[in-house]
C-alpha positions as CSV (number, residue, x, y, z in Angstrom):
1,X,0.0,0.0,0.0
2,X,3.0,2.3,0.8
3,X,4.3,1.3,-2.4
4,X,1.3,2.6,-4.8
5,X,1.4,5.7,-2.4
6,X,5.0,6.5,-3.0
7,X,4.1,5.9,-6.7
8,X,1.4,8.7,-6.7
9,X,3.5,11.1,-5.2
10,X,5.9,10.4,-8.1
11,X,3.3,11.1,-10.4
12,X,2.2,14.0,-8.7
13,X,5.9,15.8,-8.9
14,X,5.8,14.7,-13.1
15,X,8.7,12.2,-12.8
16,X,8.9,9.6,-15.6
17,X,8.0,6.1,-14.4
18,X,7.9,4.4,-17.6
19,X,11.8,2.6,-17.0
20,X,10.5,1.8,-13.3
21,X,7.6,-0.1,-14.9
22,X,9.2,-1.9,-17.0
23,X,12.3,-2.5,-14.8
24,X,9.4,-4.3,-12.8
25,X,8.0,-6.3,-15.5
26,X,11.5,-7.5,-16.5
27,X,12.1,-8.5,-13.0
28,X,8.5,-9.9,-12.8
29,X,9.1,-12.4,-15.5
30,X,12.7,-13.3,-14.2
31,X,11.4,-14.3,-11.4
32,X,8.5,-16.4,-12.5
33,X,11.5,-18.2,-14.7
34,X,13.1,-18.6,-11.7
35,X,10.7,-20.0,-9.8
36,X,8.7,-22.2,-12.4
37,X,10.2,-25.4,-11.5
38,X,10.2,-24.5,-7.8
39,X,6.6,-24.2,-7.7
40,X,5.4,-26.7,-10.0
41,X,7.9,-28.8,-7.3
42,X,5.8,-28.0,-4.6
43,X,2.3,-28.1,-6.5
44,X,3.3,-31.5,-6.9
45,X,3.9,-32.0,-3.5
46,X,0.3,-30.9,-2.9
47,X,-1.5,-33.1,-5.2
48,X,0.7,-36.3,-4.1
49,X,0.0,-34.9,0.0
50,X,-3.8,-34.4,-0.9
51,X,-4.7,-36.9,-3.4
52,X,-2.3,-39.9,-1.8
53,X,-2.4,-41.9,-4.6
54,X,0.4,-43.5,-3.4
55,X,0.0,-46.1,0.0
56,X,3.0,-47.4,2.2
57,X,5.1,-50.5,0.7
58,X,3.8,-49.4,-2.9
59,X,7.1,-49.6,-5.1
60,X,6.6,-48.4,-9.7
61,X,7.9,-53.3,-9.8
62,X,8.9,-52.8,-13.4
63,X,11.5,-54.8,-14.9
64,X,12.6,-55.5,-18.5
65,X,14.9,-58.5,-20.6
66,X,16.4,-58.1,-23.0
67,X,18.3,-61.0,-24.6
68,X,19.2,-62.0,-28.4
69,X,19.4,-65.7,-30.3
70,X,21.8,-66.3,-32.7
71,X,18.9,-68.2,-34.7
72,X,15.9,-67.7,-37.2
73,X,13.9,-70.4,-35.9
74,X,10.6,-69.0,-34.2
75,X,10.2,-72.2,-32.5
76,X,13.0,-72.1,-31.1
77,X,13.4,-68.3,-30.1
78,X,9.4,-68.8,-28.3
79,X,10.5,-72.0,-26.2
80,X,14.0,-70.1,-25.2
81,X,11.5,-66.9,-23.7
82,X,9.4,-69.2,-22.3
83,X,12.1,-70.9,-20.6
84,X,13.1,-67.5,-19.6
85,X,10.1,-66.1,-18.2
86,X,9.5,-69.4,-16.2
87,X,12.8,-69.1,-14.8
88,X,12.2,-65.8,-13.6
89,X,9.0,-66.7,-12.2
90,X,10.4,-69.5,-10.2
91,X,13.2,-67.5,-8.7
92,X,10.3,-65.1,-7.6
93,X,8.1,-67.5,-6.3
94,X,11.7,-69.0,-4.2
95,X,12.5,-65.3,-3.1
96,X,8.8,-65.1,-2.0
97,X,8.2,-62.0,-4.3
98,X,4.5,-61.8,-5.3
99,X,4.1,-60.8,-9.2
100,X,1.6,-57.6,-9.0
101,X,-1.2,-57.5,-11.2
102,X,-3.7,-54.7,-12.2
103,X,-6.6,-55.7,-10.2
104,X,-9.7,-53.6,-9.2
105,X,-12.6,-54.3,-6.7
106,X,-16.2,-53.7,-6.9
107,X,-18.1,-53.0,-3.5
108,X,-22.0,-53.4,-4.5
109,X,-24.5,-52.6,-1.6
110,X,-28.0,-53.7,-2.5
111,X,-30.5,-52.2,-0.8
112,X,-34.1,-54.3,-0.2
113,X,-37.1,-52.7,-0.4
């Protein structure tokens, strides 16, 4: 408020403001720059804070193999993945890791008459 004061009496005595106003906008945008990542940062924050989409234990379980066969054969090259894969899932189901899968449930509540 003391700020738009001081920028009336300005006015009042005739003194140029145009190079304070844009001196502001320049630094007005600078900062906004600066602070873009910040705030999206901490907007962020909010939504994870607010909308908890995440729970405790939840860990992104991704994984990917790659591998190449020296060999044209499809056959062949579909039993070797398959060999693969099972391998993998075996050493999970030893390690006792559970394989997570997309599941959803459905809560009705019927109401009698």
């Amino acid at each position: 408020m003391y700020f738009f004061a001081f920028l009336a009496i300005l006015v009042a005595f005739n003194i140029d403001l145009s190079s304070l106003v844009v001196g502001l906008g320049v630094g007005g945008i600078a900062i906004a720059l600066a602070l873009q990542n910040v705030l999206g940062d901490a907007f962020s924050a909010f939504s994870i804070y607010f909308d908890r989409p995440f729970e405790i234990g939840d860990f992104s379980f991704n994984f990917e193999v790659v591998y190449y066969l020296k060999t044209n054969d499809y056959g062949k090259y579909m039993d070797t993945q398959q060999a693969i894969n099972f391998a993998i899932l075996e050493t999970f189901e030893k390690e006792e890791i559970e394989m997570p899968f997309p599941t959803q449930t459905i809560f009705l509540n019927k109401k009698e008459n």
